[in-house]
Structure formats: C-alpha cells, structure tokens
C-alpha positions as CSV (number, residue, x, y, z in Angstrom):
1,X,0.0,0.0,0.0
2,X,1.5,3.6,-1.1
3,X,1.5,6.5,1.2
4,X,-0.6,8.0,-1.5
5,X,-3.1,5.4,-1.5
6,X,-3.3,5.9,2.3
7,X,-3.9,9.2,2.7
8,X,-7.0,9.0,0.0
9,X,-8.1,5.6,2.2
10,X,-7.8,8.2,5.6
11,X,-9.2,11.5,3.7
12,X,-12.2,9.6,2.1
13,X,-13.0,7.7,5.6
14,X,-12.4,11.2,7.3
15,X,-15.2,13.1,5.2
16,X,-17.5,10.2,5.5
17,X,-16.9,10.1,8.8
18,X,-17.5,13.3,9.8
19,X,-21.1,13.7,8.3
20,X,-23.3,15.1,11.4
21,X,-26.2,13.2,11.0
22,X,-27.5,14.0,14.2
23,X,-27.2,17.9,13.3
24,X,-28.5,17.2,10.0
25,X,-31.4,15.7,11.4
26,X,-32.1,18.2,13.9
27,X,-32.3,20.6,10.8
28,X,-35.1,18.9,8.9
29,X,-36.6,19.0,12.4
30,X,-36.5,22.8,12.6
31,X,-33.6,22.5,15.3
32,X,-29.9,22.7,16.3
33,X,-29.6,19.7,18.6
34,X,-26.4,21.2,20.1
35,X,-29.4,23.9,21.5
36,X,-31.1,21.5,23.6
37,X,-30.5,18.3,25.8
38,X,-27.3,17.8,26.2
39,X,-26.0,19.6,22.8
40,X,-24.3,16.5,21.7
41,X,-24.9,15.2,18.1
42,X,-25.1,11.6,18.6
43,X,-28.2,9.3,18.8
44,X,-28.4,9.3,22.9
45,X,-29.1,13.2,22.8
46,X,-31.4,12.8,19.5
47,X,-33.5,10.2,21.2
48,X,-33.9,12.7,24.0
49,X,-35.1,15.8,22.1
50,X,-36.4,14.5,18.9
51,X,-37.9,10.8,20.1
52,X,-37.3,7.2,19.9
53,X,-38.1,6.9,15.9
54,X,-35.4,10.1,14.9
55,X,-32.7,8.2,17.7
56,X,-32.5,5.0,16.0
57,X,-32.5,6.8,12.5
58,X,-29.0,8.5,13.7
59,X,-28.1,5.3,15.2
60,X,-28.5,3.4,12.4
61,X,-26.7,6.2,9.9
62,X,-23.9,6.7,12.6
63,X,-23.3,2.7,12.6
64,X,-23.5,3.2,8.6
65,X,-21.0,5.8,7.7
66,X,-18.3,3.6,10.6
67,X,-19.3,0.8,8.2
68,X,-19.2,1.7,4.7
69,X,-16.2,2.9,4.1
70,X,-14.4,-0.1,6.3
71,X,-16.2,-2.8,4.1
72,X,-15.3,-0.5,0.3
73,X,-11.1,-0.7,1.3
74,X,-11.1,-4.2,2.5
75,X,-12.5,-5.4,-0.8
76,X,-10.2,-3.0,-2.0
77,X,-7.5,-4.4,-0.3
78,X,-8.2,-8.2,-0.7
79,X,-7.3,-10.7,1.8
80,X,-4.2,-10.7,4.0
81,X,-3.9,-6.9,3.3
82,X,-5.9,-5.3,6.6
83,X,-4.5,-2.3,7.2
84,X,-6.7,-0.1,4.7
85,X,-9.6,-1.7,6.4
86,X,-7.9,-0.6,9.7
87,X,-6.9,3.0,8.3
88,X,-10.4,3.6,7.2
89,X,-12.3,2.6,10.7
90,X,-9.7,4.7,12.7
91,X,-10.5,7.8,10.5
92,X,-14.0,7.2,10.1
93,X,-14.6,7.7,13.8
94,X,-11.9,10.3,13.6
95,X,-14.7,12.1,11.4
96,X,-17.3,11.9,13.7
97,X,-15.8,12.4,16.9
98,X,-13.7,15.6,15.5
99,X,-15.9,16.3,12.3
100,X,-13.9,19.9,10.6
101,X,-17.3,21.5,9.6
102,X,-18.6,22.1,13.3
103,X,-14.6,23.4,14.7
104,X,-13.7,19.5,15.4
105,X,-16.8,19.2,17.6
106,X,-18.3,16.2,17.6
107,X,-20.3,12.9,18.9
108,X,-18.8,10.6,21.2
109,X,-18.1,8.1,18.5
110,X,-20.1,4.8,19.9
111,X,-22.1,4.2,17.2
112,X,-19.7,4.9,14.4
113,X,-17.0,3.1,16.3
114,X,-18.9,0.1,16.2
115,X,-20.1,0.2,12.6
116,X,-16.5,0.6,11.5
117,X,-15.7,-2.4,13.7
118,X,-17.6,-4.8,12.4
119,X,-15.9,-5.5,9.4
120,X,-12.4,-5.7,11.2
121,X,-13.3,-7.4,14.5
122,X,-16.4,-8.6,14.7
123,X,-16.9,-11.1,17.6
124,X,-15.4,-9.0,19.7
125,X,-17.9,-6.0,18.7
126,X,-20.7,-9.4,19.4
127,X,-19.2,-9.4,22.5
128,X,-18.9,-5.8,23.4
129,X,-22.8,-5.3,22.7
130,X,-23.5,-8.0,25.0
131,X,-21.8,-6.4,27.3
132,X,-23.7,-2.8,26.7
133,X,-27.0,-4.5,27.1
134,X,-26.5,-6.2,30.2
135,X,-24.7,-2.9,31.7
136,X,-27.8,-0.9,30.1
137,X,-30.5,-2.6,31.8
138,X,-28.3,-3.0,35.3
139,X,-27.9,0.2,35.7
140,X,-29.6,2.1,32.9
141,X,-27.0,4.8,32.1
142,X,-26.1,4.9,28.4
143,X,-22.9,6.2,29.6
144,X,-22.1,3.6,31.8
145,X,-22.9,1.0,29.5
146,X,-20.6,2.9,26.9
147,X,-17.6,2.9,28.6
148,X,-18.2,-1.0,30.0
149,X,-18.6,-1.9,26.0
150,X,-15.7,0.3,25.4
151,X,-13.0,-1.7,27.8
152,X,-14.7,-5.3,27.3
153,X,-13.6,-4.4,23.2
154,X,-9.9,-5.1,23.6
155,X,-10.3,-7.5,25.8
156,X,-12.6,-10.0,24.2
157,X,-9.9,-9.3,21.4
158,X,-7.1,-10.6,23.0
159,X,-9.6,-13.6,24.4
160,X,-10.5,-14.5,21.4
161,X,-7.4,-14.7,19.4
162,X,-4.9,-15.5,21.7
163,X,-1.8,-15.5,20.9
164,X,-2.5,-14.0,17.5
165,X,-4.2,-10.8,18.8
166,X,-1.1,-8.7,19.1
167,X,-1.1,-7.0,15.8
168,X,-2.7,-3.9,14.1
169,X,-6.2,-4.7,14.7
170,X,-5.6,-4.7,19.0
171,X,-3.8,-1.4,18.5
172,X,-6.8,0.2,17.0
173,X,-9.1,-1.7,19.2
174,X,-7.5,-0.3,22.3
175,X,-6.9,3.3,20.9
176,X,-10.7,3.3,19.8
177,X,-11.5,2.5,23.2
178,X,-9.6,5.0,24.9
179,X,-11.1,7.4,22.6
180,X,-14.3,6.5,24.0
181,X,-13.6,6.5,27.3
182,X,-11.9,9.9,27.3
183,X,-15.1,11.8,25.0
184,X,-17.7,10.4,27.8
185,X,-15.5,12.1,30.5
186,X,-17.7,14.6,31.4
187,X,-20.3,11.4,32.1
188,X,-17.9,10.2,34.2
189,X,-17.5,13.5,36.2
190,X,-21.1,13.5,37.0
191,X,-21.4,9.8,37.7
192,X,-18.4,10.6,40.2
193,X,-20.8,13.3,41.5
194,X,-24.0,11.8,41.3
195,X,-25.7,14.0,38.8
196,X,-25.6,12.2,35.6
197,X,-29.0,11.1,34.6
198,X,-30.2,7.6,33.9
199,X,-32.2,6.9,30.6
200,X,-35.1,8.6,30.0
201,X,-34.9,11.4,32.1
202,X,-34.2,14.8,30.9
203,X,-31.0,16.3,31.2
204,X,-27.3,15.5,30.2
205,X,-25.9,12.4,28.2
C-alpha cells in the first residue's frame, strides 16, 4: 500500500466520517440539537429531544458511515492486506468524533465506532454489545454501559485470538476504546458526583 493510496483511504473515511447526521437531522426537524439536551450530536441526545423513531435513525446512519467505508477498502484491499480496512475505521470515527465542519466538535463516537468495527473485528464487537446490554439494563445509564462496552472491546480481542491478537487490529481496538472513554468524561465526572442522569430522564448524556 502507497502512502498516497493511504492518505485518500484516511481522507475519504475522514469526510464520510464526519457527516453530522444527528445535526442534520435536527435541521429537517426545525432545530440545532447542540441547542437543547445535552447539545451532543449523537443518537443518545437525538433520542432525548427529537424521540425514539429520529434516535434510531441517527443510530442506524452513525453505525452506517463507521461501516461503509471499512467494508469498500477491505474489498479494495483483498485478503491478507488489513490495514486499509484498519486506516479507514480509525479515520472514520476520527470524522465523527472531530468532524472539521462544526470546529472539530463532535459525537462521542459509539455508534460509528462500532459500525466501522464490524468488518475488522467482529466477535469481539458481538461481544462488546452484549456487554452494553447487560450494563444498560443494570444500571440504565447509556454512559455507563458505553464505557463497559468500550473496555470489554480489547479484551474479548485478546480472548478470542490469543496468541495472534497482538497485531494492528488490538492497537486500534484499544486506541478506539480509549477514545471513548476519554469523549464520555464529562459522564464520568457526573457519575463521580452523582448527577448524571439515567435513561429517560431529561437532562445531560
């Protein structure tokens, strides 16, 4: 792979990536969603101000434009030739968590971080939405259950394959993840302080 071919895999990824459905579908709503909830872009806050049907919509094209791009350059690439795939689902959620269009202000990249990770790992992304589900309904924070999916991801990984996990695919597994972790920190600052809010209720995601 050429450093030329590289940077068009990372740009292309990048601009898909960094489509704000949520903002776009606040528009055709008559809104900015960065005006109300918790003025984040992603589904969780759509959900909140917009309903159930508009949430999964952004869900769903979130989880798309993580997934697209990943699936075109690994069947680009061919077998045995991963890293495009890998390129394209680091700069994909790249795009969405640090979109240029809105000043590199973003989502929190779940969504789009699992879309793009279903083509390059994906019983461990199996295992990682178990593990949001069952966080989910314990204790019925999104956050929560974001950040338990986000540090089960590596490790099912490195369960799964073993002594074949270190590679590529576990860096960007584990950088993805720390990504995550450090775009919910203001969650985790009000979970510390016993103000974030649980699903459902109004208020901060």
């Amino acid at each position: 792979m050429t450093i030329g071919m590289a940077i068009w895999v990372v740009l292309f990824s990048y601009v898909v990536g960094s489509t704000p459905w949520g903002l776009l579908i606040g528009k055709f709503n008559g809104l900015d969603i960065r005006r109300h909830g918790s003025g984040n872009i992603g589904a969780t806050n759509v959900r909140r101000v917009l309903g159930r049907d508009w949430g999964i919509t952004c869900f769903a094209l979130d989880f798309l434009k993580g997934l697209v791009p990943v699936l075109i350059f690994r069947n680009w690439a061919g077998e045995g030739n991963e890293i495009p795939g890998l390129l394209a689902a680091a700069a994909t959620v790249c795009g969405h968590v640090f979109p240029f269009w809105l000043r590199f202000k973003g989502g929190k990249g779940v969504a789009t971080t699992v879309g793009a990770l279903v083509a390059v790992a994906f019983w461990p992304v199996i295992i990682c939405l178990v593990a949001w589900v069952a966080m989910f309904y314990l204790s019925h924070y999104v956050s929560v259950a974001s950040l338990v999916a986000a540090a089960v991801l590596p490790l099912a990984h490195l369960i799964l394959r073993r002594s074949d996990a270190f590679g590529p695919t576990l860096v960007l597994l584990i950088a993805l993840a720390g990504l995550i972790v450090v775009r919910h920190r203001s969650n985790i600052r009000r979970l510390i302080e016993g103000t974030e809010h649980r699903f459902g209720q109004k208020g901060n995601s």
